[in-house]
mmCIF file of the N, C-alpha and C atoms, coordinates in Angstrom:
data_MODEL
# 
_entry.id   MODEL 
# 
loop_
_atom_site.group_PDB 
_atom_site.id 
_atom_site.type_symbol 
_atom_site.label_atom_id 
_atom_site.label_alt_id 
_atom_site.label_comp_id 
_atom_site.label_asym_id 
_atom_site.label_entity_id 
_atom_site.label_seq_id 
_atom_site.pdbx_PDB_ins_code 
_atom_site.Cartn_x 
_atom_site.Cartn_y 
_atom_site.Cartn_z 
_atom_site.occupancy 
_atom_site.B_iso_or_equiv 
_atom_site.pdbx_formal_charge 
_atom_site.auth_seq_id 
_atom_site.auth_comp_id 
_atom_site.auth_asym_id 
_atom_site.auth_atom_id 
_atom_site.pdbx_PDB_model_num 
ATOM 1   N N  . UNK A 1 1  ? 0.846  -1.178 0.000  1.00 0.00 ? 1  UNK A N  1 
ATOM 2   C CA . UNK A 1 1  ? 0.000  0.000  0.000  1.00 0.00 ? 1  UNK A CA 1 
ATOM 3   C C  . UNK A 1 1  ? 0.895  1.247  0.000  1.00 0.00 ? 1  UNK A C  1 
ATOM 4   N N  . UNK A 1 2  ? 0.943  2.249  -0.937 1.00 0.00 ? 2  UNK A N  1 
ATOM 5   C CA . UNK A 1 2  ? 1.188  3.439  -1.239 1.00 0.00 ? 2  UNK A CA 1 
ATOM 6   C C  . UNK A 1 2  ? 1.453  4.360  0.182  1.00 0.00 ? 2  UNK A C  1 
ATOM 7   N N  . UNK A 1 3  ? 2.099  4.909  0.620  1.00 0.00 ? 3  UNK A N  1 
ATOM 8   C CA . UNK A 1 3  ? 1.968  6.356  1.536  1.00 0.00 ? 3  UNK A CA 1 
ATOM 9   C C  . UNK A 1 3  ? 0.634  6.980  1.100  1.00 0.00 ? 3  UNK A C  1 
ATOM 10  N N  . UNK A 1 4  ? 0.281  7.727  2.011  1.00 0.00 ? 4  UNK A N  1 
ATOM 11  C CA . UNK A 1 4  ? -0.656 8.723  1.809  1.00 0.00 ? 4  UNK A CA 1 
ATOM 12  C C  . UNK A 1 4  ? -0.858 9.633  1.350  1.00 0.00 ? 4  UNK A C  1 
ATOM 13  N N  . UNK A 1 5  ? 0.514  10.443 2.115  1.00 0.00 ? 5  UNK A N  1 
ATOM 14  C CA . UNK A 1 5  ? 1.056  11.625 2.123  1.00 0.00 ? 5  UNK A CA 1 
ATOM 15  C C  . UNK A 1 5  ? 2.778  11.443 1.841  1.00 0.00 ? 5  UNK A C  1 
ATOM 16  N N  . UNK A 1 6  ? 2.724  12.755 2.121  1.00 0.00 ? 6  UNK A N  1 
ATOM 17  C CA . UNK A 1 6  ? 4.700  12.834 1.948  1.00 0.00 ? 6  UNK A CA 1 
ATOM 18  C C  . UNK A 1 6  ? 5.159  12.753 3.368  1.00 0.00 ? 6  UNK A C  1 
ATOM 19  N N  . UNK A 1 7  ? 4.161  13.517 4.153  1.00 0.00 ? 7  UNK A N  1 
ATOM 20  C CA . UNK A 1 7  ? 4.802  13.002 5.686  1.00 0.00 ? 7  UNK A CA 1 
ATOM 21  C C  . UNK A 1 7  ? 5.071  11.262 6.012  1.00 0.00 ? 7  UNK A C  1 
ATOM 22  N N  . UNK A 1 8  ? 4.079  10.910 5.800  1.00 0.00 ? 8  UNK A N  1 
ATOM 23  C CA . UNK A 1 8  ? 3.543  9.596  5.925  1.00 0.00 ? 8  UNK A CA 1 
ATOM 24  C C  . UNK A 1 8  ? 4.782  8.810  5.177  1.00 0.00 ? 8  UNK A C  1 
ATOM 25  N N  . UNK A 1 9  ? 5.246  9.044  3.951  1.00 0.00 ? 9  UNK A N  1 
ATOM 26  C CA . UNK A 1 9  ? 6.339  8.670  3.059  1.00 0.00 ? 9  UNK A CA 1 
ATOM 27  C C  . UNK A 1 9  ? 7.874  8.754  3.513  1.00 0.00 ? 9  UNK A C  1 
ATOM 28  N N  . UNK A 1 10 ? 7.894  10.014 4.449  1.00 0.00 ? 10 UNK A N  1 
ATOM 29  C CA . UNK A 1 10 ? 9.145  10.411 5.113  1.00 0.00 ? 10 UNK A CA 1 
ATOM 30  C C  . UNK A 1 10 ? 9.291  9.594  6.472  1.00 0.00 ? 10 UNK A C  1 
ATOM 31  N N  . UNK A 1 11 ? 8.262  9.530  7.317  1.00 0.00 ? 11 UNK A N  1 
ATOM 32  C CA . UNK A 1 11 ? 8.134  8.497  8.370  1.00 0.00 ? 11 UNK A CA 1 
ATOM 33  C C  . UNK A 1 11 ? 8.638  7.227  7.908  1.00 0.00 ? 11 UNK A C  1 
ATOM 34  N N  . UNK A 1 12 ? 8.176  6.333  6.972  1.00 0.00 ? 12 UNK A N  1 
ATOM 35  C CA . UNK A 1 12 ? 8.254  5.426  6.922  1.00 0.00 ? 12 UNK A CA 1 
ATOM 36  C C  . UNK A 1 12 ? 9.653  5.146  6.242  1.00 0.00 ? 12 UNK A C  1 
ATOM 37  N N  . UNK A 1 13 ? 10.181 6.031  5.679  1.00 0.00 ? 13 UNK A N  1 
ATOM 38  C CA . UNK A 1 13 ? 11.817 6.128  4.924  1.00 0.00 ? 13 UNK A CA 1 
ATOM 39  C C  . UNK A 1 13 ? 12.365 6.024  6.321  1.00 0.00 ? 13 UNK A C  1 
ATOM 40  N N  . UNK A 1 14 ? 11.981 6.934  6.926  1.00 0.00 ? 14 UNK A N  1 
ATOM 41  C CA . UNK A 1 14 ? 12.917 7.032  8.608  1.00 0.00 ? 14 UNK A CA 1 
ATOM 42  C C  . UNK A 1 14 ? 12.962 5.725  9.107  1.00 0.00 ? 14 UNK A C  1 
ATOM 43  N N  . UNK A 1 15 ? 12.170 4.925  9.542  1.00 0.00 ? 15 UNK A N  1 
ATOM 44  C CA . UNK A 1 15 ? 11.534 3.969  10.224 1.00 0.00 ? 15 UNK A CA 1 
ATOM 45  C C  . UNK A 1 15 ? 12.840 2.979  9.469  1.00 0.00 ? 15 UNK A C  1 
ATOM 46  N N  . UNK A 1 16 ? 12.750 2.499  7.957  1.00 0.00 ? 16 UNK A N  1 
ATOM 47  C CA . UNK A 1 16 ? 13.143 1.672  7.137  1.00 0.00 ? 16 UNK A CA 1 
ATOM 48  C C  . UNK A 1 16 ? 14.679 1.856  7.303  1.00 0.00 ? 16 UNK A C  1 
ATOM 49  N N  . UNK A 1 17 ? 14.952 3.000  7.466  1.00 0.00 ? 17 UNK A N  1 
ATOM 50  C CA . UNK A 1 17 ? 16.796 3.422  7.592  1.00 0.00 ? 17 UNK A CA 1 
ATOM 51  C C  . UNK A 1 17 ? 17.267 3.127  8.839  1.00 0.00 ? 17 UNK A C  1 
ATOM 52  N N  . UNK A 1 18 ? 16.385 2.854  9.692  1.00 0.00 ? 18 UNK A N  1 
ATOM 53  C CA . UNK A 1 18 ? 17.211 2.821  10.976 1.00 0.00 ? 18 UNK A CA 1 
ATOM 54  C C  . UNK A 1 18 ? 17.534 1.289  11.156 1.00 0.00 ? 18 UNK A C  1 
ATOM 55  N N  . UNK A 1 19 ? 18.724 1.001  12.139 1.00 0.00 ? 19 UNK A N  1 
ATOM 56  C CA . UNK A 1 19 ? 19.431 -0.461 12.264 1.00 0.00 ? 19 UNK A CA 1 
ATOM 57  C C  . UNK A 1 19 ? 18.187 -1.546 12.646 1.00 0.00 ? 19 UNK A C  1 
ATOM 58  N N  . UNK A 1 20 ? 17.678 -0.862 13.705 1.00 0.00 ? 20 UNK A N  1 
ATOM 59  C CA . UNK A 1 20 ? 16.906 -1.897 14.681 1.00 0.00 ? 20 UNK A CA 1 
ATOM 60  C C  . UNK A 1 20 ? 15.383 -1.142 14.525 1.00 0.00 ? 20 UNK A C  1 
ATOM 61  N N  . UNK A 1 21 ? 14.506 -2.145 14.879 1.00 0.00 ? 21 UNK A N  1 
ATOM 62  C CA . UNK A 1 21 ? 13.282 -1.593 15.064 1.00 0.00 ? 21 UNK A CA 1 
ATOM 63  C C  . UNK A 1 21 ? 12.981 -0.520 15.994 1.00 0.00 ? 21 UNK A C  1 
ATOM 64  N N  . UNK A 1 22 ? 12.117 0.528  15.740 1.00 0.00 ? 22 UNK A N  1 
ATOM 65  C CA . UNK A 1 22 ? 11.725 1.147  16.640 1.00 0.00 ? 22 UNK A CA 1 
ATOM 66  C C  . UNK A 1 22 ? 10.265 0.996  17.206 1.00 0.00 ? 22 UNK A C  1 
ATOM 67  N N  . UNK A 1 23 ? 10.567 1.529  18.435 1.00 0.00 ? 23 UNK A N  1 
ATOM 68  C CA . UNK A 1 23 ? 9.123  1.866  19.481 1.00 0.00 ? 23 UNK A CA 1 
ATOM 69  C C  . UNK A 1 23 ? 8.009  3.011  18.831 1.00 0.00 ? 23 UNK A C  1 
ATOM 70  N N  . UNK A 1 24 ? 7.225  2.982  19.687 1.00 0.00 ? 24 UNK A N  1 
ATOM 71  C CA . UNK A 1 24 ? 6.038  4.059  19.194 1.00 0.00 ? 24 UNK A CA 1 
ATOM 72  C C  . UNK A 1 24 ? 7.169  5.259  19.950 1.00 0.00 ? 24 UNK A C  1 
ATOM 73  N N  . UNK A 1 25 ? 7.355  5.062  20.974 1.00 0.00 ? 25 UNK A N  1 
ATOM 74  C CA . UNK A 1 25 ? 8.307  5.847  21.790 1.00 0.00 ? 25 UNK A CA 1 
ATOM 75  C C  . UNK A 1 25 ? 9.441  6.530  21.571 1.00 0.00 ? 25 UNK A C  1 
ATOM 76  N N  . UNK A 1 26 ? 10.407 5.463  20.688 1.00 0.00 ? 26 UNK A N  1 
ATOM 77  C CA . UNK A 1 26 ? 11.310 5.954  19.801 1.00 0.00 ? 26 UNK A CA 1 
ATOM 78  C C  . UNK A 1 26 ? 11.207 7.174  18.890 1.00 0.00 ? 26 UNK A C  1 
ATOM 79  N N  . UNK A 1 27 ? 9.911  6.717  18.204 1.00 0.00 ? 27 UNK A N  1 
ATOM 80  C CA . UNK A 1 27 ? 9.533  7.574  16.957 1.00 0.00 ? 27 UNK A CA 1 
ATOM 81  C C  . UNK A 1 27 ? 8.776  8.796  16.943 1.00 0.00 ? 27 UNK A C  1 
ATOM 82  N N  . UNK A 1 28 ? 8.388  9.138  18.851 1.00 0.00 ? 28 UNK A N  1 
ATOM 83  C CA . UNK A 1 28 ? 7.838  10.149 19.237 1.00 0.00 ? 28 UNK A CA 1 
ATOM 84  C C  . UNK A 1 28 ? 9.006  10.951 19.655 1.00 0.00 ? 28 UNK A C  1 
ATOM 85  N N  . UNK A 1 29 ? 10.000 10.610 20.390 1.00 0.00 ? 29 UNK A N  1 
ATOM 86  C CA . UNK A 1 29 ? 11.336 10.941 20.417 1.00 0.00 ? 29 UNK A CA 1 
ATOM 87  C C  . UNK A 1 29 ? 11.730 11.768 19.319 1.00 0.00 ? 29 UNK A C  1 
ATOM 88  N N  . UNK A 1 30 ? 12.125 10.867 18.664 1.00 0.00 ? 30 UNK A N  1 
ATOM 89  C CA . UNK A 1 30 ? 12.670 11.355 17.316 1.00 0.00 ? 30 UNK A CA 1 
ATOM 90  C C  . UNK A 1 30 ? 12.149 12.660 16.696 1.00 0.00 ? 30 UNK A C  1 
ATOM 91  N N  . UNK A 1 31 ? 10.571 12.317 15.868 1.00 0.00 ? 31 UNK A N  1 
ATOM 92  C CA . UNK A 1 31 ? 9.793  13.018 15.513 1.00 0.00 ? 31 UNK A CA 1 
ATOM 93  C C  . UNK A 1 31 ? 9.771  14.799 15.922 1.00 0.00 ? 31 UNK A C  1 
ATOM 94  N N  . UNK A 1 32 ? 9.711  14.250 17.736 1.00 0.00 ? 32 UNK A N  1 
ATOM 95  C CA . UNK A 1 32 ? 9.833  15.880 17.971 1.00 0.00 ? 32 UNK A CA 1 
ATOM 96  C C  . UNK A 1 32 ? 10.484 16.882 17.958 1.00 0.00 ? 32 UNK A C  1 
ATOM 97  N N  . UNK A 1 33 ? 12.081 16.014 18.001 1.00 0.00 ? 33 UNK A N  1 
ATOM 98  C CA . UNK A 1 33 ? 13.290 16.685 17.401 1.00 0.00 ? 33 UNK A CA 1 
ATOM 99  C C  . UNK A 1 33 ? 13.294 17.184 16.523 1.00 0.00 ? 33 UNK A C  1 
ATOM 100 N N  . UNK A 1 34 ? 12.656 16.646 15.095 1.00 0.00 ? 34 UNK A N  1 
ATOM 101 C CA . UNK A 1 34 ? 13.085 17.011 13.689 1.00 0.00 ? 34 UNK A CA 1 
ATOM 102 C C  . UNK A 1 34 ? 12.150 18.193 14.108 1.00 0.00 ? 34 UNK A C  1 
ATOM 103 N N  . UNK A 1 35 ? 10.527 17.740 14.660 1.00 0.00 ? 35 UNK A N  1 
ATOM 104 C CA . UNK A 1 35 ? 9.717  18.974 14.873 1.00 0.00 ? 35 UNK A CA 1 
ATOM 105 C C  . UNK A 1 35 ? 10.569 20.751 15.242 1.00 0.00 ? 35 UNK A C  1 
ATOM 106 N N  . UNK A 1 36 ? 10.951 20.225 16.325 1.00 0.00 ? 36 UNK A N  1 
ATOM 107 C CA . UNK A 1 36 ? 11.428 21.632 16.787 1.00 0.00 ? 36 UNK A CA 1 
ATOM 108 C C  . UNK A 1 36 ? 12.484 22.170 16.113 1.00 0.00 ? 36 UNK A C  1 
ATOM 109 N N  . UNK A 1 37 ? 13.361 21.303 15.212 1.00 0.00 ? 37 UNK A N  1 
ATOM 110 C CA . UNK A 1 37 ? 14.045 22.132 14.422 1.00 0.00 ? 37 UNK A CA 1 
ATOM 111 C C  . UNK A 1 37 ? 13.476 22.707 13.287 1.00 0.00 ? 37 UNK A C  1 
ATOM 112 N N  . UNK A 1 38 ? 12.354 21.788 12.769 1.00 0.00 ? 38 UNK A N  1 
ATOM 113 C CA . UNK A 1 38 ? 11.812 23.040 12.067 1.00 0.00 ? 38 UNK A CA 1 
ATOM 114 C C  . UNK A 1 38 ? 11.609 24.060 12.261 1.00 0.00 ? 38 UNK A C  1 
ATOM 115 N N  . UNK A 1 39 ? 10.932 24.369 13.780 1.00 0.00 ? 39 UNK A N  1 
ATOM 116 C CA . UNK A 1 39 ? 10.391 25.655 14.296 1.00 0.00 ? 39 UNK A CA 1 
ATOM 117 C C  . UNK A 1 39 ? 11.307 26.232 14.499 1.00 0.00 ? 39 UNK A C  1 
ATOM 118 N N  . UNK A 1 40 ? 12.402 26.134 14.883 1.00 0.00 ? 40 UNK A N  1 
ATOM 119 C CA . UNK A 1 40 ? 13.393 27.239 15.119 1.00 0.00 ? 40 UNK A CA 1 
ATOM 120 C C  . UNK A 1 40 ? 14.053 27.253 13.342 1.00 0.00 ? 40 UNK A C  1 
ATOM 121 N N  . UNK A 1 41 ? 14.027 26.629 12.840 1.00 0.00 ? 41 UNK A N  1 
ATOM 122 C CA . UNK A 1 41 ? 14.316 26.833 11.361 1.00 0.00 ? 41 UNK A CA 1 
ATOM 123 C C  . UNK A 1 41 ? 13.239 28.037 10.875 1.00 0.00 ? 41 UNK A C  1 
ATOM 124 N N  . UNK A 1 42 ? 12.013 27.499 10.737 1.00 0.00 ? 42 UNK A N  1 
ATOM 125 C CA . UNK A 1 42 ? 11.275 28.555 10.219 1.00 0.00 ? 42 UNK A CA 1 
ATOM 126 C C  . UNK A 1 42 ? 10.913 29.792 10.952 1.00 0.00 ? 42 UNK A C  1 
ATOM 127 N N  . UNK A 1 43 ? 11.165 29.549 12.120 1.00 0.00 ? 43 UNK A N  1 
ATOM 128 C CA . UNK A 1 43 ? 11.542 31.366 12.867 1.00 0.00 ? 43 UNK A CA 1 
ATOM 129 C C  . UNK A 1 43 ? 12.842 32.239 12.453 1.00 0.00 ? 43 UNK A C  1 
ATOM 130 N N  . UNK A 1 44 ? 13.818 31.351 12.092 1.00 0.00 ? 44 UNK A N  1 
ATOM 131 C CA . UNK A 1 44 ? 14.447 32.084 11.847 1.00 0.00 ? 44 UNK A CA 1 
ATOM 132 C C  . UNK A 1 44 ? 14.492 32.671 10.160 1.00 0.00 ? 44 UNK A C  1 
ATOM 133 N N  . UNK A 1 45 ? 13.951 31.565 9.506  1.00 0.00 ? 45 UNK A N  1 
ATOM 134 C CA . UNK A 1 45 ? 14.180 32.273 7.838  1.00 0.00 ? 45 UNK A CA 1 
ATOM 135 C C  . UNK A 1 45 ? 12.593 33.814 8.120  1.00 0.00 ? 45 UNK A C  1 
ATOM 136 N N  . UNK A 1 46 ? 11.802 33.392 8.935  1.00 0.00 ? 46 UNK A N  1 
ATOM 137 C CA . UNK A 1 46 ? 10.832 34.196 9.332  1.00 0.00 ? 46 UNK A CA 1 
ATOM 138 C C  . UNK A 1 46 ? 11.493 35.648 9.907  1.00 0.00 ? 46 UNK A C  1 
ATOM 139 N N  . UNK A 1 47 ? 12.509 35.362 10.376 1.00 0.00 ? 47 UNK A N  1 
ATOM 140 C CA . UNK A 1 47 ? 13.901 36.544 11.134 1.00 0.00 ? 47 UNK A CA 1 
ATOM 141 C C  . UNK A 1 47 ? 13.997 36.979 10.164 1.00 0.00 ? 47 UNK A C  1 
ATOM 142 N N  . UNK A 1 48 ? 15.354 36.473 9.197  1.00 0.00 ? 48 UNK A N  1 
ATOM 143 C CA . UNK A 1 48 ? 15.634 37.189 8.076  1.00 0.00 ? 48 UNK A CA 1 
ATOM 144 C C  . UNK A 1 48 ? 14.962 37.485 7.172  1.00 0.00 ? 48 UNK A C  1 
ATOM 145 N N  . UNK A 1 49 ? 13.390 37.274 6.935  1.00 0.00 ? 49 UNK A N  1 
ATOM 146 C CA . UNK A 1 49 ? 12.813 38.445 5.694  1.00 0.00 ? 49 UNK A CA 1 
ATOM 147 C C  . UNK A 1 49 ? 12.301 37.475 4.828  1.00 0.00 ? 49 UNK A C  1 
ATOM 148 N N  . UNK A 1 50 ? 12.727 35.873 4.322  1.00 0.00 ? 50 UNK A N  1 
ATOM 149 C CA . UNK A 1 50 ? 13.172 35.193 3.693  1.00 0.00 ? 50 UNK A CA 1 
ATOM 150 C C  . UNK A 1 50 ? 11.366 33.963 3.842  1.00 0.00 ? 50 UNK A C  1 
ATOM 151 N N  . UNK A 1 51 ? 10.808 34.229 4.576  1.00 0.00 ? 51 UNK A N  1 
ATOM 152 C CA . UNK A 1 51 ? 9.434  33.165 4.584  1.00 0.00 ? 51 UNK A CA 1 
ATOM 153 C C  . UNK A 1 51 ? 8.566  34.004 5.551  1.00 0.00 ? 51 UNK A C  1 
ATOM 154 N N  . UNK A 1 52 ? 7.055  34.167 5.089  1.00 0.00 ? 52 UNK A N  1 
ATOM 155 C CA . UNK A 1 52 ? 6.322  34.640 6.052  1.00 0.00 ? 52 UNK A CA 1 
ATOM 156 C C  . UNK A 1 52 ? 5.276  34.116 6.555  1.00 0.00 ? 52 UNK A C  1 
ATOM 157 N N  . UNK A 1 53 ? 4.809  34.245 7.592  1.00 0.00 ? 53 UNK A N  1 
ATOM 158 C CA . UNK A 1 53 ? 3.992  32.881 8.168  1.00 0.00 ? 53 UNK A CA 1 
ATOM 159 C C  . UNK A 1 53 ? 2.227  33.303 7.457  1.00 0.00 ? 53 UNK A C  1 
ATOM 160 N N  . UNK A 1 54 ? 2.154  34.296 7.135  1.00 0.00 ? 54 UNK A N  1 
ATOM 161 C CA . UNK A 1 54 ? 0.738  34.554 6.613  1.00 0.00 ? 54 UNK A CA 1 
ATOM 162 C C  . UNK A 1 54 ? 0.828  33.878 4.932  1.00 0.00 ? 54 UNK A C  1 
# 
């Protein structure tokens, strides 16, 4: 069965690359990391002029 989405597509690339299986736990771990670097990623191109949130 196909991904859904592209998130859904990127999860499961993640999941597939790693050595050992992961937990639901693991992948909430993980997940929130990449999360918050987005946010401080997109605050900052939001800083320099460069992306606007509207």
């Amino acid at each position: 069965m196909p991904p859904r989405s592209r998130l859904e597509a990127l999860i499961l690339t993640f999941i597939a690359e790693r050595p050992r299986k992961l937990t639901a736990a693991d992948l909430a771990r993980e997940l929130a990391v990449d999360v918050e670097l987005v946010v401080r990623l997109c605050h900052d191109l939001e800083t320099a002029g460069l992306i606007s949130q509207r």
